[in-house]
mmCIF file of the N, C-alpha and C atoms, coordinates in Angstrom:
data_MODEL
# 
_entry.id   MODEL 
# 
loop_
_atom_site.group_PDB 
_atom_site.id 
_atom_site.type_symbol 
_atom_site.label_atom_id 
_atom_site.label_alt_id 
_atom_site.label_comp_id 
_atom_site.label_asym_id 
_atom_site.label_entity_id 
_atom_site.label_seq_id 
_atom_site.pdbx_PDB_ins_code 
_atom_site.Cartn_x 
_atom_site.Cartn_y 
_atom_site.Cartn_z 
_atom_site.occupancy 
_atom_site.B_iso_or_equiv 
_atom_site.pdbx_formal_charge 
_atom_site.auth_seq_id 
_atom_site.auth_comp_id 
_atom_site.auth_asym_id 
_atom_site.auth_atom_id 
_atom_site.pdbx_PDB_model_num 
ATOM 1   N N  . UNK A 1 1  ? 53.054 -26.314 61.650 1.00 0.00 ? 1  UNK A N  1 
ATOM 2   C CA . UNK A 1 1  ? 53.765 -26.193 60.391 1.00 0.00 ? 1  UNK A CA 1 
ATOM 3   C C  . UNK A 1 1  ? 53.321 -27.279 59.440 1.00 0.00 ? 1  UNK A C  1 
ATOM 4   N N  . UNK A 1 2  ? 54.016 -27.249 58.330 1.00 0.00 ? 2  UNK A N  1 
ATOM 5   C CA . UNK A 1 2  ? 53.501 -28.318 57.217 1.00 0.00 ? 2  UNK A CA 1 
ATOM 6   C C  . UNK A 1 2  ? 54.800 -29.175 57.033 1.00 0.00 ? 2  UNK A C  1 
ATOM 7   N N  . UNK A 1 3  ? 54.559 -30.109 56.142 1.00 0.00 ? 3  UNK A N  1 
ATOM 8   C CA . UNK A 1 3  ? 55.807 -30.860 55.198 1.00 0.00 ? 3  UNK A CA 1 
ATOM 9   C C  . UNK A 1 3  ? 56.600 -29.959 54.587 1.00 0.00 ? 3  UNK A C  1 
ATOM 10  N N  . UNK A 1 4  ? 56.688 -29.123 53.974 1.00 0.00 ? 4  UNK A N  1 
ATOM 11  C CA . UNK A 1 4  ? 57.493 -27.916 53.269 1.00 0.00 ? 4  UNK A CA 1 
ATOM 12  C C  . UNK A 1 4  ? 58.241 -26.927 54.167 1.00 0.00 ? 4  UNK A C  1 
ATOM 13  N N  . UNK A 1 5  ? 57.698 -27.015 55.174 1.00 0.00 ? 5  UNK A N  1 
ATOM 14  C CA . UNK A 1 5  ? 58.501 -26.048 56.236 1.00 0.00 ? 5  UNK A CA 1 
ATOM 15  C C  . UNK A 1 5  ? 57.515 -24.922 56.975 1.00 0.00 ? 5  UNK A C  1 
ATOM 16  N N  . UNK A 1 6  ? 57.783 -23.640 57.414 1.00 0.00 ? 6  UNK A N  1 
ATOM 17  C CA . UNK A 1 6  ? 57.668 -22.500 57.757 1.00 0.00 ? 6  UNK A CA 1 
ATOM 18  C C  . UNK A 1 6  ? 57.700 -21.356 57.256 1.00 0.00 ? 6  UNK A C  1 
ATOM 19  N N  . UNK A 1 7  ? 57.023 -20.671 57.018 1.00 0.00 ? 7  UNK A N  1 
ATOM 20  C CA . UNK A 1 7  ? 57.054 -19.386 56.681 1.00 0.00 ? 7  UNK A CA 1 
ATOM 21  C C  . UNK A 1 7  ? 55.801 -18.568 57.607 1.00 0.00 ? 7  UNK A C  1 
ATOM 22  N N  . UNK A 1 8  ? 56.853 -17.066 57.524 1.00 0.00 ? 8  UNK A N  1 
ATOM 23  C CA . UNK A 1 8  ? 55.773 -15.912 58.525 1.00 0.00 ? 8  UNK A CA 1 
ATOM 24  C C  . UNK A 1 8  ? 56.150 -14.666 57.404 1.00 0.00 ? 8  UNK A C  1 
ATOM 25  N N  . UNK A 1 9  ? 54.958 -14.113 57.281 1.00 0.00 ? 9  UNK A N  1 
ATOM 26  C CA . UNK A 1 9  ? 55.239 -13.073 56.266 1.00 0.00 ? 9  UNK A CA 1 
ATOM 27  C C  . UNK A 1 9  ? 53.843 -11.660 56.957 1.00 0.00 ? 9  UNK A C  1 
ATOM 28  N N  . UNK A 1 10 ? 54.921 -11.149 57.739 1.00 0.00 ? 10 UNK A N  1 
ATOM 29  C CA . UNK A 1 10 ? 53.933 -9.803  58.451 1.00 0.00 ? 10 UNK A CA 1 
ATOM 30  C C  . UNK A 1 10 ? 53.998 -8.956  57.278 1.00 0.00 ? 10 UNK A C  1 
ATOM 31  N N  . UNK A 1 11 ? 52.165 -8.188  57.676 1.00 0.00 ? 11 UNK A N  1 
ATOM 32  C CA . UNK A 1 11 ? 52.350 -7.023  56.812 1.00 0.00 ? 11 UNK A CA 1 
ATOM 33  C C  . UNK A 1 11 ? 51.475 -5.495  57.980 1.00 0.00 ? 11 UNK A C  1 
ATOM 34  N N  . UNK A 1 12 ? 51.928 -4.718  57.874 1.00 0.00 ? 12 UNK A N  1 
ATOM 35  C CA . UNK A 1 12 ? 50.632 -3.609  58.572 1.00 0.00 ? 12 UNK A CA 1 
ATOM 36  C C  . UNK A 1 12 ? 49.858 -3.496  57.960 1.00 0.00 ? 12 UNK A C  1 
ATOM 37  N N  . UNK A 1 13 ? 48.705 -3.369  58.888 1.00 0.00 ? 13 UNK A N  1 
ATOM 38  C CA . UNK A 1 13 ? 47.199 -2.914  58.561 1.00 0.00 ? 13 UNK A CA 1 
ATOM 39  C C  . UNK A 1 13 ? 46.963 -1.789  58.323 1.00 0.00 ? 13 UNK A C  1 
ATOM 40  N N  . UNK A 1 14 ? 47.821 -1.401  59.437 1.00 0.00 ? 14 UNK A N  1 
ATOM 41  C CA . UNK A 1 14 ? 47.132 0.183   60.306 1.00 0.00 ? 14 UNK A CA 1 
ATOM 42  C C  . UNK A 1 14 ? 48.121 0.507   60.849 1.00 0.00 ? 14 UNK A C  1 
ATOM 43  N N  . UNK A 1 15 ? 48.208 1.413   61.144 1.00 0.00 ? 15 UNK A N  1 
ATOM 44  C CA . UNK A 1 15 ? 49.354 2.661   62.124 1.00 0.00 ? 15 UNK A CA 1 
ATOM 45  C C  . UNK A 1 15 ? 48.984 3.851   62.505 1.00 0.00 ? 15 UNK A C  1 
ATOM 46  N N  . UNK A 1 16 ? 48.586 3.743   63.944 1.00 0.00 ? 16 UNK A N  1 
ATOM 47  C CA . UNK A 1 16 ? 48.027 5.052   64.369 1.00 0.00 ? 16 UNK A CA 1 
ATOM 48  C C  . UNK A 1 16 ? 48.997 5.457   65.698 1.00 0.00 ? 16 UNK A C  1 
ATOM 49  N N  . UNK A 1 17 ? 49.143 7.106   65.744 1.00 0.00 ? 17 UNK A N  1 
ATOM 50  C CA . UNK A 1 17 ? 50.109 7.706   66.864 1.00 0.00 ? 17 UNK A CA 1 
ATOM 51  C C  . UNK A 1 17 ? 48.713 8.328   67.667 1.00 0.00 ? 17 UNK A C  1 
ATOM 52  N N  . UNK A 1 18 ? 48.837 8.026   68.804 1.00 0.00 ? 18 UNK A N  1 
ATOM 53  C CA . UNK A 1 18 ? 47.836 8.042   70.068 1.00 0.00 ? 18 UNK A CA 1 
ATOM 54  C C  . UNK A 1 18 ? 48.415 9.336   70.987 1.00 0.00 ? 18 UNK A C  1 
ATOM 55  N N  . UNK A 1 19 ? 49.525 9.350   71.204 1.00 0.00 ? 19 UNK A N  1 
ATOM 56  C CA . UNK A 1 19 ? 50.224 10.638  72.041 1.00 0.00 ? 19 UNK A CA 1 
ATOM 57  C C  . UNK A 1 19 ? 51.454 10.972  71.559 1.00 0.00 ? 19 UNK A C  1 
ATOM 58  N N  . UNK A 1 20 ? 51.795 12.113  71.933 1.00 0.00 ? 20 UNK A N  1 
ATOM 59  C CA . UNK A 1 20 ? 52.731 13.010  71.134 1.00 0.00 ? 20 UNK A CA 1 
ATOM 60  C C  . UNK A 1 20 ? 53.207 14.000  72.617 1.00 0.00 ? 20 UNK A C  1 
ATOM 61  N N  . UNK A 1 21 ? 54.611 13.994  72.508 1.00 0.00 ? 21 UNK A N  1 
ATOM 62  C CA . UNK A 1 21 ? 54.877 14.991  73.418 1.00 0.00 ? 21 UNK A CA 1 
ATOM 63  C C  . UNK A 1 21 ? 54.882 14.614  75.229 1.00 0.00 ? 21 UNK A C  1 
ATOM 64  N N  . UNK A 1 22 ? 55.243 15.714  76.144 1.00 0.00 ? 22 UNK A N  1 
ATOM 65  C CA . UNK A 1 22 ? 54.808 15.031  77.733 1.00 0.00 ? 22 UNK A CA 1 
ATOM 66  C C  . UNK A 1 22 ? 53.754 14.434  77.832 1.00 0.00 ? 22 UNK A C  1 
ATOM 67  N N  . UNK A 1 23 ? 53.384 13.295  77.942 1.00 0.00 ? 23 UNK A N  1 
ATOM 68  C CA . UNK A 1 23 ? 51.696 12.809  78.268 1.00 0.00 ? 23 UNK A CA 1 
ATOM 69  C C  . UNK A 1 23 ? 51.967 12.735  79.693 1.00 0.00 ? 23 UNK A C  1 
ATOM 70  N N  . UNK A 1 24 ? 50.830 13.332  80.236 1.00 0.00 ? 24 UNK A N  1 
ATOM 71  C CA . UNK A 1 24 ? 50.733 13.358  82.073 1.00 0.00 ? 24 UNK A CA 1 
ATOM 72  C C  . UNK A 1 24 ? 50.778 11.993  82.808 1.00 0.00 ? 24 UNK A C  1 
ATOM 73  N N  . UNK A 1 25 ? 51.790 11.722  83.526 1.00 0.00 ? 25 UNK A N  1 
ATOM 74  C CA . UNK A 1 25 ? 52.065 10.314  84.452 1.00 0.00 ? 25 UNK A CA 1 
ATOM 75  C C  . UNK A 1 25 ? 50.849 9.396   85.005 1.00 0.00 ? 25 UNK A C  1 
ATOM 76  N N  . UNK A 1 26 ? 50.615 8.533   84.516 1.00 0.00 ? 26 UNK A N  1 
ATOM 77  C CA . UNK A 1 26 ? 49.364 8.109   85.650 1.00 0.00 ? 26 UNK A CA 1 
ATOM 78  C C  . UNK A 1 26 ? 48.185 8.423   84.940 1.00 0.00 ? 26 UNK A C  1 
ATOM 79  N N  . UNK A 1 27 ? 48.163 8.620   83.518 1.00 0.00 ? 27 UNK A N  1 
ATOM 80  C CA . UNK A 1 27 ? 46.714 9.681   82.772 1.00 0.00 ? 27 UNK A CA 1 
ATOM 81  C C  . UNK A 1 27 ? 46.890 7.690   81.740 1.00 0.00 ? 27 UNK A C  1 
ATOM 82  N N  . UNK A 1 28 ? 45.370 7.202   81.894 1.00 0.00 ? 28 UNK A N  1 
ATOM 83  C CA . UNK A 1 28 ? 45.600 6.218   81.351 1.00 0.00 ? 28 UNK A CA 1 
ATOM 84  C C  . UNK A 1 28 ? 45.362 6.721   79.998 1.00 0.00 ? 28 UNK A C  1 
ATOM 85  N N  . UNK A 1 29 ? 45.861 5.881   78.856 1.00 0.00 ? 29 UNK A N  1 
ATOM 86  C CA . UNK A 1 29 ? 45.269 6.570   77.192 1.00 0.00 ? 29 UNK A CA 1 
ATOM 87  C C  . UNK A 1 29 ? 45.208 5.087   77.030 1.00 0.00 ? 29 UNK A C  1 
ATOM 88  N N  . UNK A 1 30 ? 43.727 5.799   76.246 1.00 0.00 ? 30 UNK A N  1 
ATOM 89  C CA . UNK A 1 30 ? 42.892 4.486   75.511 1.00 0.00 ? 30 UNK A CA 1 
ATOM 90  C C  . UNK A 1 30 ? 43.080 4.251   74.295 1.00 0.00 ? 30 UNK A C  1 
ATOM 91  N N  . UNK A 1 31 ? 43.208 3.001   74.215 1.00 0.00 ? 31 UNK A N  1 
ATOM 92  C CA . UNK A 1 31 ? 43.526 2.675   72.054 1.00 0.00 ? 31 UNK A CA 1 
ATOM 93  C C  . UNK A 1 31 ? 42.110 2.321   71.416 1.00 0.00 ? 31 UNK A C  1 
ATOM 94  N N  . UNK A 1 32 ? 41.841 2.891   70.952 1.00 0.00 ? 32 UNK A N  1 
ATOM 95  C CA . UNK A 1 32 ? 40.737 2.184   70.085 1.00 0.00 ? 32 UNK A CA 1 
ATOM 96  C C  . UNK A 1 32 ? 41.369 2.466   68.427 1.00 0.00 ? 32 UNK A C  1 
ATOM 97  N N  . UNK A 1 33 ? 40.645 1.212   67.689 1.00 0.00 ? 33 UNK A N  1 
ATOM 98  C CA . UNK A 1 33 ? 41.179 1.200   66.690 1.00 0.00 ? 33 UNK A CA 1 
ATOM 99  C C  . UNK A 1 33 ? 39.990 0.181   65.704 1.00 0.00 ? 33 UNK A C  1 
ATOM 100 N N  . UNK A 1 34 ? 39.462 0.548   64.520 1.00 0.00 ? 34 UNK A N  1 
ATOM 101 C CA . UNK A 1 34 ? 38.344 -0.041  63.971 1.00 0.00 ? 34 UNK A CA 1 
ATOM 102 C C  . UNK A 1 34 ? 39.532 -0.840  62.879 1.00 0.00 ? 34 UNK A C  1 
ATOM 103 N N  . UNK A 1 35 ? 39.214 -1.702  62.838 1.00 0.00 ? 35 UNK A N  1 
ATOM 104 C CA . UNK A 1 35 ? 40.351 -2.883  61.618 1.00 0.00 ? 35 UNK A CA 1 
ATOM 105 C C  . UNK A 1 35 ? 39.352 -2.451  59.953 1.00 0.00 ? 35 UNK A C  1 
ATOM 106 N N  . UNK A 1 36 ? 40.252 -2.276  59.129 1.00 0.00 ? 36 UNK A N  1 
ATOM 107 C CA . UNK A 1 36 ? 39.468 -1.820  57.980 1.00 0.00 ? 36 UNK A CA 1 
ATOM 108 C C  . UNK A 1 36 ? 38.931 -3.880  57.272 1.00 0.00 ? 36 UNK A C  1 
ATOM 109 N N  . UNK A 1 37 ? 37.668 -3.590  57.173 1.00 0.00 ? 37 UNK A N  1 
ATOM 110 C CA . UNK A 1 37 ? 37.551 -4.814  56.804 1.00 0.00 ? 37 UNK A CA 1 
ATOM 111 C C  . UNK A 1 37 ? 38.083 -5.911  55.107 1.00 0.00 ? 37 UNK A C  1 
ATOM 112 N N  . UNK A 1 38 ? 38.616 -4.689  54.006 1.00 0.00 ? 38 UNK A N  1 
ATOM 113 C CA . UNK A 1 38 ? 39.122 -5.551  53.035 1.00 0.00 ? 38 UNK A CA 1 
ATOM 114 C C  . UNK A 1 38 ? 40.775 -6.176  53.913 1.00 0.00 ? 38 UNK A C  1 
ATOM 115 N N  . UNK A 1 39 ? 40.986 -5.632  54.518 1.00 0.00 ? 39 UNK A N  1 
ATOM 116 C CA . UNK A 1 39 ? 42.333 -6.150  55.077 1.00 0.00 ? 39 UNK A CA 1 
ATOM 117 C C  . UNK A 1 39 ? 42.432 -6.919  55.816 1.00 0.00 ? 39 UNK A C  1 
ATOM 118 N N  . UNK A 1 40 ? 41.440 -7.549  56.766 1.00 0.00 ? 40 UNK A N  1 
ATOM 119 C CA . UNK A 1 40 ? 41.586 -8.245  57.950 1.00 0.00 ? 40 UNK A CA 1 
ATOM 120 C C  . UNK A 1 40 ? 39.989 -9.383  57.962 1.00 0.00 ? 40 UNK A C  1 
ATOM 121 N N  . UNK A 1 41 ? 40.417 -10.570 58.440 1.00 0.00 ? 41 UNK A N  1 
ATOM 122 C CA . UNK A 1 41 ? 39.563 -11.914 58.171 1.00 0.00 ? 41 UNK A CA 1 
ATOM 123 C C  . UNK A 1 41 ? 39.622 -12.173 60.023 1.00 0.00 ? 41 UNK A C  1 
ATOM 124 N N  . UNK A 1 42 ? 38.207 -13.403 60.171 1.00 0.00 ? 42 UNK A N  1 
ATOM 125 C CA . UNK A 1 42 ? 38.610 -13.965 61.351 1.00 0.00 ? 42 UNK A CA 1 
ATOM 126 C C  . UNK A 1 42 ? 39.749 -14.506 61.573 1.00 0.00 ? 42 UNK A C  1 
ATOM 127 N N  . UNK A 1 43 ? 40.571 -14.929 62.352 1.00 0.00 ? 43 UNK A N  1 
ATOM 128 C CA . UNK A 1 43 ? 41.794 -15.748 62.752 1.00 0.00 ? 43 UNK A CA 1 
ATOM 129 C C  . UNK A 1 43 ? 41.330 -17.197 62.597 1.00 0.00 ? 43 UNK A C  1 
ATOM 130 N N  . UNK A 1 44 ? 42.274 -17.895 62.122 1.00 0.00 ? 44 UNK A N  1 
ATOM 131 C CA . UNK A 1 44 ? 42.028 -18.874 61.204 1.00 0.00 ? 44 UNK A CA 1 
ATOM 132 C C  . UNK A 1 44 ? 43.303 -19.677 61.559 1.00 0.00 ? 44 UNK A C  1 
ATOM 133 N N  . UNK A 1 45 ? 42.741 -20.983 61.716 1.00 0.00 ? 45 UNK A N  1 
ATOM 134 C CA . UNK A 1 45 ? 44.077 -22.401 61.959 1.00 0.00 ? 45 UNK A CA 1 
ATOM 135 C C  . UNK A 1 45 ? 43.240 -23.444 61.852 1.00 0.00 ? 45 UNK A C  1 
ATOM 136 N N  . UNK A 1 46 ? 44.279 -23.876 60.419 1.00 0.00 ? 46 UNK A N  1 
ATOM 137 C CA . UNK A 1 46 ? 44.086 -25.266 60.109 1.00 0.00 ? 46 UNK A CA 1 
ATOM 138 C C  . UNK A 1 46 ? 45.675 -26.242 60.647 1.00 0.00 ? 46 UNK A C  1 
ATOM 139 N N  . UNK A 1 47 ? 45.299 -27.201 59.845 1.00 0.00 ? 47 UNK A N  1 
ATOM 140 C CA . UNK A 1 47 ? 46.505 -28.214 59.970 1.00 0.00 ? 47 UNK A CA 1 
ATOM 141 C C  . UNK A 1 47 ? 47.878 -27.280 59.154 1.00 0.00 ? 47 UNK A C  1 
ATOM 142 N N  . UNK A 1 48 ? 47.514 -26.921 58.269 1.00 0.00 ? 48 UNK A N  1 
ATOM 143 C CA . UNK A 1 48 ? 48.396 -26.557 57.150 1.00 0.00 ? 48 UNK A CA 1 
ATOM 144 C C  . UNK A 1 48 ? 48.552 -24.845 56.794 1.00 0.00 ? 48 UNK A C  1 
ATOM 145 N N  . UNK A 1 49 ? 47.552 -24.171 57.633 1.00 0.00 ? 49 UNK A N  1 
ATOM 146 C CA . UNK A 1 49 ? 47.805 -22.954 57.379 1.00 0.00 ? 49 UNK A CA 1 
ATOM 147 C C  . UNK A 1 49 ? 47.210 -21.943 58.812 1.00 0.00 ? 49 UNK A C  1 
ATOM 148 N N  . UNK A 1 50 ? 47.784 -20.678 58.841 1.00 0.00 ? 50 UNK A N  1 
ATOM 149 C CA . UNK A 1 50 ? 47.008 -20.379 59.523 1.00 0.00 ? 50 UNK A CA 1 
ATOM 150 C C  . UNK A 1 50 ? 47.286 -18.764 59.492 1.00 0.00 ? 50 UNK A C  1 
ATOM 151 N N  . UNK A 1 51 ? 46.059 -18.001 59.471 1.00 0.00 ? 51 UNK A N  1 
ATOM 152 C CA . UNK A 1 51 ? 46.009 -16.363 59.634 1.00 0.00 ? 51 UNK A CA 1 
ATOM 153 C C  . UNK A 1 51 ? 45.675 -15.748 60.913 1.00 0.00 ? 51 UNK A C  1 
ATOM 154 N N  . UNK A 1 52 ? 46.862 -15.082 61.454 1.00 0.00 ? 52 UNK A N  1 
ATOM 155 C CA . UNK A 1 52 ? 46.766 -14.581 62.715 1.00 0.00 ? 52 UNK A CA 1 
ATOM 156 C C  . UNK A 1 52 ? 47.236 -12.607 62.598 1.00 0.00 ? 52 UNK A C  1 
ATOM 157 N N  . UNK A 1 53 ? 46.818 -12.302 63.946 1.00 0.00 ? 53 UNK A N  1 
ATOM 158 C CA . UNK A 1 53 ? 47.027 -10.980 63.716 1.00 0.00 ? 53 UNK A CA 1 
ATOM 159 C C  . UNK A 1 53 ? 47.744 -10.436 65.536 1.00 0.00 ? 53 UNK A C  1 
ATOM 160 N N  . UNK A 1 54 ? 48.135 -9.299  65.139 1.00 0.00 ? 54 UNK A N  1 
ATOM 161 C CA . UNK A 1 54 ? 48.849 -8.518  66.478 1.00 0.00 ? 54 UNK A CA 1 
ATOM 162 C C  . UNK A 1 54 ? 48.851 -7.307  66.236 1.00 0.00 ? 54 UNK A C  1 
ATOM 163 N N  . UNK A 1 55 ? 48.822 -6.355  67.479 1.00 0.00 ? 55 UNK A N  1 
ATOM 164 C CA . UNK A 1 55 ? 49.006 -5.671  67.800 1.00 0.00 ? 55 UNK A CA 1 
ATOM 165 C C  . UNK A 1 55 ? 50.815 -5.376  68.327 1.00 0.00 ? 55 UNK A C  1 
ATOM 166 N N  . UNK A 1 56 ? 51.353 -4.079  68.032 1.00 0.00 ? 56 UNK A N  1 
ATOM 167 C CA . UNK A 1 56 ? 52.775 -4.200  68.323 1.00 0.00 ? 56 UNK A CA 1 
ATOM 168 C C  . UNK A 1 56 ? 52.305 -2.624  68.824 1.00 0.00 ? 56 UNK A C  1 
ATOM 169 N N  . UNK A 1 57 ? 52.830 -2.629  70.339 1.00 0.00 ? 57 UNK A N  1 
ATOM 170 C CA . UNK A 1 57 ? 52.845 -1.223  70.239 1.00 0.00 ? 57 UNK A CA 1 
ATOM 171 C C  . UNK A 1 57 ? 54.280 -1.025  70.440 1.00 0.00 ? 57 UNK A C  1 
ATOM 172 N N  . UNK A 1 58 ? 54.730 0.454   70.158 1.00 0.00 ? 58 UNK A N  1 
ATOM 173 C CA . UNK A 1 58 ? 55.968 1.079   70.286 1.00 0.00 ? 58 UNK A CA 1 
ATOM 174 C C  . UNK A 1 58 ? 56.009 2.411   70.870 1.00 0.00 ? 58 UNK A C  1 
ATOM 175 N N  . UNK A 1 59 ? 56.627 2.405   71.608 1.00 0.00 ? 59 UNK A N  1 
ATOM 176 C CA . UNK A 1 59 ? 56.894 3.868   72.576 1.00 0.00 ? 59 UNK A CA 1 
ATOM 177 C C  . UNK A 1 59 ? 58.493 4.260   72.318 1.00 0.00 ? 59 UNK A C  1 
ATOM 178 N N  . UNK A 1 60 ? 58.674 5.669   72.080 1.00 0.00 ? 60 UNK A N  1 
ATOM 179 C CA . UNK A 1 60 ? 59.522 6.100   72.026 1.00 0.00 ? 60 UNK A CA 1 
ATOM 180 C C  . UNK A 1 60 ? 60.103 7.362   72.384 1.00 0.00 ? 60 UNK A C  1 
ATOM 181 N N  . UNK A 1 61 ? 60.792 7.143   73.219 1.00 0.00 ? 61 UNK A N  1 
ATOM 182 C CA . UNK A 1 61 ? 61.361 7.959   74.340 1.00 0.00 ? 61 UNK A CA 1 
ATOM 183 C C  . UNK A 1 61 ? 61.976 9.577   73.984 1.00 0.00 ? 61 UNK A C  1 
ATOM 184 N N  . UNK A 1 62 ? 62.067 10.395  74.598 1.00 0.00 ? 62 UNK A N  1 
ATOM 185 C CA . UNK A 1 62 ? 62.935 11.758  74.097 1.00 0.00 ? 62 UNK A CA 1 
ATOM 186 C C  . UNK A 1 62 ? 64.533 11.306  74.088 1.00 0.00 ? 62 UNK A C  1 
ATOM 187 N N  . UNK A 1 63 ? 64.752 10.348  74.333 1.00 0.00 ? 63 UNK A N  1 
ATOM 188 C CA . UNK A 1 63 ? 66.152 10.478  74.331 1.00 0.00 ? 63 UNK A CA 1 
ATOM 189 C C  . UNK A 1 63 ? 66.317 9.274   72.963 1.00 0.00 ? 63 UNK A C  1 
ATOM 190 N N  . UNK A 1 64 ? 65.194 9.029   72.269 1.00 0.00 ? 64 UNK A N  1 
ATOM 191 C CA . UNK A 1 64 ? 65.424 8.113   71.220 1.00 0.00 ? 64 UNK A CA 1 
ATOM 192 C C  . UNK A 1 64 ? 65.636 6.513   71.749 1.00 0.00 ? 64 UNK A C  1 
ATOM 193 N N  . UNK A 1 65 ? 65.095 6.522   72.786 1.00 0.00 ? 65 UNK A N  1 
ATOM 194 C CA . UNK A 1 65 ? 65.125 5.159   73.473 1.00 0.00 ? 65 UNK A CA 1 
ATOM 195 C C  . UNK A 1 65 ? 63.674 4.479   73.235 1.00 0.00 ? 65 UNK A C  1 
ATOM 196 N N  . UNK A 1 66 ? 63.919 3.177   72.374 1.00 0.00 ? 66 UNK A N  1 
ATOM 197 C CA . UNK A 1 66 ? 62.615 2.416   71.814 1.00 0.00 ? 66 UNK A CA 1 
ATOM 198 C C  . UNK A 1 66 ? 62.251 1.161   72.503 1.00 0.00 ? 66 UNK A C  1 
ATOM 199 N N  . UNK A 1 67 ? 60.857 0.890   73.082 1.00 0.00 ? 67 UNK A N  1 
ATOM 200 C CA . UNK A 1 67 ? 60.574 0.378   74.046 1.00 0.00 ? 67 UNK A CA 1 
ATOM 201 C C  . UNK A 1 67 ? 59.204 -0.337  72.921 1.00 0.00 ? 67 UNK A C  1 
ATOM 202 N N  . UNK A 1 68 ? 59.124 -1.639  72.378 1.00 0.00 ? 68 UNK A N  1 
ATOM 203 C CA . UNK A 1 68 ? 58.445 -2.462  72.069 1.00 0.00 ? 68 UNK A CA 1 
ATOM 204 C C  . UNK A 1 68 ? 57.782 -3.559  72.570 1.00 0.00 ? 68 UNK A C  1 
ATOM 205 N N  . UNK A 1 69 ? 56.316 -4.042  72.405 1.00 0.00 ? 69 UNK A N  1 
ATOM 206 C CA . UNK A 1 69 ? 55.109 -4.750  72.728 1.00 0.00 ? 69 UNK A CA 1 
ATOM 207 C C  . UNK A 1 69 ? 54.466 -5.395  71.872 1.00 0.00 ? 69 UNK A C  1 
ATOM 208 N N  . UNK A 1 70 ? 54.393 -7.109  71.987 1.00 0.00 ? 70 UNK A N  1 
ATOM 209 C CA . UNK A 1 70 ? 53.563 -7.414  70.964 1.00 0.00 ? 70 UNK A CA 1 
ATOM 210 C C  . UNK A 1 70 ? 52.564 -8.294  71.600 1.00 0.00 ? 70 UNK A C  1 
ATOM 211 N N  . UNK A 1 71 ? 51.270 -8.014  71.168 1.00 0.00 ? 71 UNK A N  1 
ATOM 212 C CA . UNK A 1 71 ? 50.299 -8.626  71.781 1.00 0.00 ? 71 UNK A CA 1 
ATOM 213 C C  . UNK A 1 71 ? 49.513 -9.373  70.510 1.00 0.00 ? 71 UNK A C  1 
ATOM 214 N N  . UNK A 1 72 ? 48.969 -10.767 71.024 1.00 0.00 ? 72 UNK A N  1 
ATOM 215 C CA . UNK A 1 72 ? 48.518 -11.296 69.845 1.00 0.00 ? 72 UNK A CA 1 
ATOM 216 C C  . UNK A 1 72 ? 46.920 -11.115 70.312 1.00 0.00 ? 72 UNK A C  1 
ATOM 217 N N  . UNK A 1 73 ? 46.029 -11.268 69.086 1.00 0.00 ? 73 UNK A N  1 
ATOM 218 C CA . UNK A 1 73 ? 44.599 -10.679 68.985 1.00 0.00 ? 73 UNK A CA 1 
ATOM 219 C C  . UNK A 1 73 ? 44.116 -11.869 67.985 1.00 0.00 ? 73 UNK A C  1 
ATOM 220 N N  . UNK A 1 74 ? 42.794 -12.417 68.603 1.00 0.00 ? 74 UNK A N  1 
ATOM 221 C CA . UNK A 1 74 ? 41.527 -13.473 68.233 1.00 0.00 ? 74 UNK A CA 1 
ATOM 222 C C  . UNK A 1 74 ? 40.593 -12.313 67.456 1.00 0.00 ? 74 UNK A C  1 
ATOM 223 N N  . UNK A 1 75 ? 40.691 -12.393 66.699 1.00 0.00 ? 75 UNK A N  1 
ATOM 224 C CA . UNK A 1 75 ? 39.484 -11.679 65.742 1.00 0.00 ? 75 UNK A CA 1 
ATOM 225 C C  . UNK A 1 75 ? 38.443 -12.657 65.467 1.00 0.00 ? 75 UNK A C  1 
ATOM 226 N N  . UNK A 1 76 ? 37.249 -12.172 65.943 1.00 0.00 ? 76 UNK A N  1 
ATOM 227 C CA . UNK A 1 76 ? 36.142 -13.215 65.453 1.00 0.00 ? 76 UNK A CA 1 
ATOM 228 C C  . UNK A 1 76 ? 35.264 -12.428 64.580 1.00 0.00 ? 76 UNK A C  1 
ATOM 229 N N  . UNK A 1 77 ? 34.470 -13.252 63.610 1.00 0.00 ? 77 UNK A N  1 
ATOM 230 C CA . UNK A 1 77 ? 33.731 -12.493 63.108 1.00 0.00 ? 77 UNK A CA 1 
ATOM 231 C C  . UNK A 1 77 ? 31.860 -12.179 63.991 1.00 0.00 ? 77 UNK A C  1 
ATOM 232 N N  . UNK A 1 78 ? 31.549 -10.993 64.031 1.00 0.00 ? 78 UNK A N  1 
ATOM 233 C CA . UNK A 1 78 ? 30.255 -10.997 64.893 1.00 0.00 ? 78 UNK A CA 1 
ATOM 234 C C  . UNK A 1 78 ? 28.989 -10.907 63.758 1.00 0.00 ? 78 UNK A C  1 
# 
């Protein structure tokens, strides 16, 4: 943090639905996902600032039961 305090200010990138409906038990599903590049920088930390990114996935159940994941992600530039 800095002298002034804290602040976190999320925004989405992206939002993509991967499965829909019964998906078969045990059937792994793969995420792929290309980051659009005006939106997204390497991950970045200084003393005083810093730009980070995540992944959140969300699953949601037939009975309306919501089951959330957040994974944090190193973006480098190649």
């Amino acid at each position: 943090g800095c002298a002034e305090g804290y602040a976190r200010d999320a925004t989405e990138i992206q939002n993509i639905q991967i499965a829909d409906g019964d998906v078969c038990r045990g059937l792994p599903i793969p995420i792929y996902m290309v980051f659009p590049r005006l939106f997204t920088c390497p991950t970045l930390e200084t003393a005083n600032f810093k730009v980070e990114f995540e992944v959140n996935i969300v699953v949601l159940l037939h009975d309306d039961h919501l089951i959330t994941e957040n994974f944090p992600l190193k973006l480098c530039r190649m």
